[in-house]
SERO-4910 file (N, C-alpha, C, O; in steps of 0.05 Angstrom, whole numbers):
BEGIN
 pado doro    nc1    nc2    nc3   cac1   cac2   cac3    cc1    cc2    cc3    oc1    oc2    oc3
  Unk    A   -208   -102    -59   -192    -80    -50   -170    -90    -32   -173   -106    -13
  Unk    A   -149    -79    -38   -125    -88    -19   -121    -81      8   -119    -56     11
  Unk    A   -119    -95     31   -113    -92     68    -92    -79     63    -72    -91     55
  Unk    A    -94    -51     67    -71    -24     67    -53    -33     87    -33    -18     87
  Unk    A    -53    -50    105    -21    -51    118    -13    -71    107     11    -71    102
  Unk    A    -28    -98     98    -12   -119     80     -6   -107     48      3   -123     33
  Unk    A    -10    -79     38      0    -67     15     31    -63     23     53    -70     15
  Unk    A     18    -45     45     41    -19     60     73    -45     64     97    -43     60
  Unk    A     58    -64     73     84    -87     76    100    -97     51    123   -107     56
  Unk    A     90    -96     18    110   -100     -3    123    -76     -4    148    -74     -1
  Unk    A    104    -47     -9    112    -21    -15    140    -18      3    160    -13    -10
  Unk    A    143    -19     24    162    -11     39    176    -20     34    196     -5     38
  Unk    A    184    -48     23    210    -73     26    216    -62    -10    229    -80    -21
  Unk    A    211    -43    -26    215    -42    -51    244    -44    -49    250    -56    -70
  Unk    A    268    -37    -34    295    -47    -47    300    -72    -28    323    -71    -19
  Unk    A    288    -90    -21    294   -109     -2    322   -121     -3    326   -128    -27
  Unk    A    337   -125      8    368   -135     10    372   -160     31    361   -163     53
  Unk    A    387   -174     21    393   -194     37    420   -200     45    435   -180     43
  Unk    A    432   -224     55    463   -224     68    478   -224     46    501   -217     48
  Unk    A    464   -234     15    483   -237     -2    486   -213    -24    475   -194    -14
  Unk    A    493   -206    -47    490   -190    -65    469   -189    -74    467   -174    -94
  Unk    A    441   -203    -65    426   -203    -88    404   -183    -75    401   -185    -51
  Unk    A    387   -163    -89    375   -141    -84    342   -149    -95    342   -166   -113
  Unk    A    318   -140    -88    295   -132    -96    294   -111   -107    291    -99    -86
  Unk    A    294    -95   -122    276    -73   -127    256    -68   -141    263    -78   -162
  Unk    A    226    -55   -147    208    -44   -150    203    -46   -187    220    -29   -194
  Unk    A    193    -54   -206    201    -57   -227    196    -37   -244    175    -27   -236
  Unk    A    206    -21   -269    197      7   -278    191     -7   -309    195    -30   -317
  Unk    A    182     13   -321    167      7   -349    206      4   -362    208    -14   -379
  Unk    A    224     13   -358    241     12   -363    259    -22   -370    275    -31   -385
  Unk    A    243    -31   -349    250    -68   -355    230    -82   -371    227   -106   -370
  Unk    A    219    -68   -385    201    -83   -404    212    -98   -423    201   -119   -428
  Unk    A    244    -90   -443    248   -110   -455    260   -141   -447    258   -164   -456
  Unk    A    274   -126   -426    286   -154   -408    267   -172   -394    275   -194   -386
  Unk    A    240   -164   -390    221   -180   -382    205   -195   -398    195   -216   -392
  Unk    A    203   -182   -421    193   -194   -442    219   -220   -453    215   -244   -452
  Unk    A    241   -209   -463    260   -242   -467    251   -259   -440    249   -284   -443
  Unk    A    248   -253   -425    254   -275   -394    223   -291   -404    221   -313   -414
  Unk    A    203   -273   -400    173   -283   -415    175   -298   -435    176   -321   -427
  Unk    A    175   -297   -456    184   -317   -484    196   -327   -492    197   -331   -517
  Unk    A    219   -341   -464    235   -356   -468    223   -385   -461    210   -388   -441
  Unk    A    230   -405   -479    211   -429   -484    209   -444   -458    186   -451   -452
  Unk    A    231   -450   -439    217   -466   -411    214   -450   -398    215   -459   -375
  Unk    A    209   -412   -400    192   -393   -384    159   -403   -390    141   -411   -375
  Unk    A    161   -400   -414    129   -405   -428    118   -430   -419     95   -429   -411
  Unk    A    132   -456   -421    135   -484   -420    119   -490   -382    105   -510   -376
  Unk    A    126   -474   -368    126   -473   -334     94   -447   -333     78   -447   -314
  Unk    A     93   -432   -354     69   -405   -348     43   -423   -345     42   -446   -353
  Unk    A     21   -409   -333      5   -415   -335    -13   -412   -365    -30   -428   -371
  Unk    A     -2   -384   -383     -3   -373   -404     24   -384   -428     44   -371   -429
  Unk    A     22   -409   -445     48   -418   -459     49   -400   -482     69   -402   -495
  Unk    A     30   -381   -491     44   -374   -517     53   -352   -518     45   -333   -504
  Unk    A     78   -352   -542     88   -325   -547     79   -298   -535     55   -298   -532
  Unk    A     87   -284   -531     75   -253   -522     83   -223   -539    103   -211   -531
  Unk    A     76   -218   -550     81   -192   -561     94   -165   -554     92   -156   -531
  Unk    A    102   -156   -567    112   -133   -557     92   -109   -543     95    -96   -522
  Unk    A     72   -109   -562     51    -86   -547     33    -95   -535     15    -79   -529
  Unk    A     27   -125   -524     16   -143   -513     26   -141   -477     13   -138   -456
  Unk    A     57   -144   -480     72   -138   -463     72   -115   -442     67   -116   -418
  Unk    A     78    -94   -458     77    -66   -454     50    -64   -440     49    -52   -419
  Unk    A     30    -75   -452      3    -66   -438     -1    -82   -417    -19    -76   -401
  Unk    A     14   -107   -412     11   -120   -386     35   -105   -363     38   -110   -339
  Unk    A     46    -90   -376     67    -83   -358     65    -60   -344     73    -52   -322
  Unk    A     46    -51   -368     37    -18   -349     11    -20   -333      8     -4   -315
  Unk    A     -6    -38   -339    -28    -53   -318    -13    -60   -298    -17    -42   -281
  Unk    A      7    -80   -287     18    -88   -266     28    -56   -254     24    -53   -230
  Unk    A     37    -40   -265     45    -22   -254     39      2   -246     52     21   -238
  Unk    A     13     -3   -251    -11     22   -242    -20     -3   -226     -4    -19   -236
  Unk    A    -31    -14   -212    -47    -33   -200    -31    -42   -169    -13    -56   -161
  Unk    A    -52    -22   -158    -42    -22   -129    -39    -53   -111    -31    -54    -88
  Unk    A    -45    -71   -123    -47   -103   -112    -31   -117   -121    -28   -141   -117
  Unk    A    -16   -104   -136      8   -124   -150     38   -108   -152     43    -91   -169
  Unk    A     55   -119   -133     84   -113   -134     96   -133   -153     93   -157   -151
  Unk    A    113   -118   -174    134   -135   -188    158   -126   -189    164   -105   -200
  Unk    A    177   -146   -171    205   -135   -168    224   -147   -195    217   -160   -214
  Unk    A    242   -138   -190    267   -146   -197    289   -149   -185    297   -133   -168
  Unk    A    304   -176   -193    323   -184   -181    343   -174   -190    345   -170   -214
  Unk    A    361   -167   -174    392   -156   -186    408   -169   -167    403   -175   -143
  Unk    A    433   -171   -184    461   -179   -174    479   -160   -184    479   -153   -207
  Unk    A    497   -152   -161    511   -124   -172    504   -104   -194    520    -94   -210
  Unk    A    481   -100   -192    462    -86   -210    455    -93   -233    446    -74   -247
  Unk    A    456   -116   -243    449   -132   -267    428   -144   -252    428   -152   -228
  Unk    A    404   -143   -274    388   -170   -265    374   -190   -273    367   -193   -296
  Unk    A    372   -202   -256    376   -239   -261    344   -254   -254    338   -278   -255
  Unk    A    328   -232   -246    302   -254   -246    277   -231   -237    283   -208   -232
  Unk    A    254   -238   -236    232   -229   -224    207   -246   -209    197   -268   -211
  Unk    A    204   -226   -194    180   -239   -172    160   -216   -174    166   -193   -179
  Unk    A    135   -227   -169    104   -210   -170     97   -226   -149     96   -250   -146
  Unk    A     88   -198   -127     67   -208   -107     39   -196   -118     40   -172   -121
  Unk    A     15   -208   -124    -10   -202   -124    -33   -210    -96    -42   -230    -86
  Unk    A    -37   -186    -94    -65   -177    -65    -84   -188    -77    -98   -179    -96
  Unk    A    -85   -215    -60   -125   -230    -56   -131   -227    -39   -122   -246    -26
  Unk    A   -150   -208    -16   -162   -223      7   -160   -244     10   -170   -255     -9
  Unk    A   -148   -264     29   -125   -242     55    -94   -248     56    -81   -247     77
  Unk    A    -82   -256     29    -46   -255     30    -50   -250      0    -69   -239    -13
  Unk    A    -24   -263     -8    -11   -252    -36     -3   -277    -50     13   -294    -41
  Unk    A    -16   -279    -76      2   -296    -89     31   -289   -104     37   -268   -117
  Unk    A     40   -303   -101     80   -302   -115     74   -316   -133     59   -336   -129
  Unk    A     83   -310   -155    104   -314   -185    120   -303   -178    124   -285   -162
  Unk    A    142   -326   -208    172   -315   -202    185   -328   -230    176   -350   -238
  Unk    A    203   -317   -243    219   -330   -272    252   -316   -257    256   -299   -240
  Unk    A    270   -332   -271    294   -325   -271    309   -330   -294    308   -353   -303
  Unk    A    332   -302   -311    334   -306   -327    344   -337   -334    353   -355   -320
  Unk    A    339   -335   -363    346   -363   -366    382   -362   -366    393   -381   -354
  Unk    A    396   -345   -378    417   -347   -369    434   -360   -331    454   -373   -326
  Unk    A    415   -347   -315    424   -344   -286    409   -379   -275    412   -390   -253
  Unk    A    394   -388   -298    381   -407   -280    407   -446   -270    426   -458   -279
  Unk    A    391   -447   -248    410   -468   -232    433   -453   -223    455   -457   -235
  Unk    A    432   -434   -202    443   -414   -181    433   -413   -162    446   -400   -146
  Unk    A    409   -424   -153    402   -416   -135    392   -391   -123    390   -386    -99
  Unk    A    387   -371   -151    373   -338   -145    350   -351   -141    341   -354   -119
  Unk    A    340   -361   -162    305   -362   -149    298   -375   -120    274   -376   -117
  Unk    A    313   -385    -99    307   -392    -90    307   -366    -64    291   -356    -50
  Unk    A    337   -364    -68    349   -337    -52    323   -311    -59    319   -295    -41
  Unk    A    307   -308    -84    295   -280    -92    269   -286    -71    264   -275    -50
  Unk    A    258   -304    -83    228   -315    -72    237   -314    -37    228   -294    -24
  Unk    A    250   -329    -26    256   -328      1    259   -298     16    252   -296     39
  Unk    A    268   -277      1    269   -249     10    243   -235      3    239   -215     16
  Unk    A    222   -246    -19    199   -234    -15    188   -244      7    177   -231     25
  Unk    A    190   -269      7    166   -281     23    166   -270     53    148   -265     69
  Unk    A    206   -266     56    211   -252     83    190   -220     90    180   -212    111
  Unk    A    191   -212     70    185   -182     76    150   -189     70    141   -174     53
  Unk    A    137   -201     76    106   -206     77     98   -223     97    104   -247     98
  Unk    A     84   -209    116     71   -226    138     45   -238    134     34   -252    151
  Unk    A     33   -230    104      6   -245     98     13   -262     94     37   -266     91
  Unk    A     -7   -280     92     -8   -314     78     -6   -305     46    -19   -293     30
  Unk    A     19   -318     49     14   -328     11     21   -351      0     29   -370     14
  Unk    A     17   -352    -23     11   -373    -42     23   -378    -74     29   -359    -89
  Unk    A     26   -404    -81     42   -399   -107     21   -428   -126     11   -446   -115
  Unk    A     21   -424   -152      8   -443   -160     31   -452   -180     45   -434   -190
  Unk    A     35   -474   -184     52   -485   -199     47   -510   -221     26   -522   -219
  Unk    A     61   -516   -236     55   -532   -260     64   -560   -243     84   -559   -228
  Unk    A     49   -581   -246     63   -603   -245     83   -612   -264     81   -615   -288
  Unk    A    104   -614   -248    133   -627   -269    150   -608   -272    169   -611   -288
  Unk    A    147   -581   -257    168   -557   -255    176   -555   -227    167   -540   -209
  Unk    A    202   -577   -227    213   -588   -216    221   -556   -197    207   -547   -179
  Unk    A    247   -542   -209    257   -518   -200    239   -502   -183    246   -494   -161
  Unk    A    214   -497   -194    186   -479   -181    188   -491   -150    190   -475   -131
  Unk    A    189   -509   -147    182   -532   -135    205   -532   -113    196   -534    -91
  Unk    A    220   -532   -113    241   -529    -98    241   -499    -83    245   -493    -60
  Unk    A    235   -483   -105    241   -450    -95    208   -448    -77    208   -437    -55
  Unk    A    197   -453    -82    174   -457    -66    177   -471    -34    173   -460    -13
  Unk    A    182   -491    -38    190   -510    -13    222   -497      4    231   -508     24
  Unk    A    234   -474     -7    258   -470      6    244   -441     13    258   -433     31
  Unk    A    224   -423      9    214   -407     13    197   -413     38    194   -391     49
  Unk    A    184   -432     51    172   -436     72    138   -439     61    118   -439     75
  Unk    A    141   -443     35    107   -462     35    109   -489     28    128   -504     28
  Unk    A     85   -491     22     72   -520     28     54   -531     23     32   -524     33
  Unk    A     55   -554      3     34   -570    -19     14   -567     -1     18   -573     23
  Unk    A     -7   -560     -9    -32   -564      2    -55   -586    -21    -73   -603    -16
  Unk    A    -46   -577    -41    -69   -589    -56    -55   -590    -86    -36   -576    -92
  Unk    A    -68   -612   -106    -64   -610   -130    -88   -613   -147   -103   -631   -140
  Unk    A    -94   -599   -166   -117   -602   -187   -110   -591   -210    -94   -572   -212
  Unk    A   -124   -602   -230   -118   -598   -257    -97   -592   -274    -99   -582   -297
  Unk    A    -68   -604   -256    -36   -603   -262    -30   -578   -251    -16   -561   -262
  Unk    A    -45   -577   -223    -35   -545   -212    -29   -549   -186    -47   -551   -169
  Unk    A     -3   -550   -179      1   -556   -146      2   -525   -137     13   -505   -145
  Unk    A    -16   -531   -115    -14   -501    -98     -9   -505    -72    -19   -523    -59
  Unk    A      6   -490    -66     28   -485    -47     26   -458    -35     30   -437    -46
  Unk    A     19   -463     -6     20   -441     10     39   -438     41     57   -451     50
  Unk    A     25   -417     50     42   -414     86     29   -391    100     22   -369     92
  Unk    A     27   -403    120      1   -370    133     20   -359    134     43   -360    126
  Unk    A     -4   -339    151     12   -305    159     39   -309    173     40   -329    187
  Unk    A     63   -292    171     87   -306    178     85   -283    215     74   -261    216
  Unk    A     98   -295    238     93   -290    260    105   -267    271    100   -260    295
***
């Protein structure tokens, strides 16, 4: 069950904004097809913890799970109202793990680094990111976000940062 003020802390930040153009907002069943290309695009898949193809009604049903499911925020990134990437915070007792893809068009910009950095701002729990070894980019947007290799196993670097102060 999710710590209702570490919920109450993504819920609120749903249009989160930063110094530059780039925006958070809250994700609707409405971005399902644009999430799905971003999903089954080959070094999206290549970096997942999940590599294969995904379906259309496969999709759909992971999308409307994430979005009924009070433990899991999935934003979207926009730039002048186009958007260019997504981040999911998921509620573990006691922070959140982050995922994050950026379209493949927008990638090597430096959004993912800028998107992840504005979630991480608006969460004072400890969170966490698990990453592929050899996804270099993850890796960077991770480390420019304020966590920190803790451990590696089974080609999984996980990377965290406590509660922020």
């Amino acid at each position: 069950m999710a710590n209702s003020t570490a919920q109450h802390s993504t819920a609120q930040h749903s249009t989160a904004q930063h110094s530059t153009a780039l925006r958070l907002r809250l994700a609707t069943i409405g971005d399902a097809e644009t999430l799905l290309e971003w999903r089954n695009d080959p070094s999206t898949r290549k970096a997942s913890h999940s590599s294969h193809t995904i379906s259309k009604a496969e999709h759909i049903q992971w999308l409307e799970g994430i979005l009924s499911n009070q433990n899991r925020t999935l934003y979207i990134a926009e730039i002048d109202g186009s958007p260019v990437g997504t981040a999911r915070a998921d509620y573990e007792n006691p922070g959140y793990e982050l995922s994050w893809t950026i379209s493949p068009k927008k990638r090597g910009l430096g959004i993912g680094q800028e998107m992840v950095r504005i979630l991480a701002e608006i969460i004072s729990a400890p969170i966490r990111a698990e990453i592929k070894v050899g996804n270099v980019a993850s890796v960077r947007i991770a480390e420019a976000s304020g966590l920190i290799l803790v451990s590696e196993k089974n080609g999984i670097l996980h990377y965290q940062r406590g509660a922020a102060d």
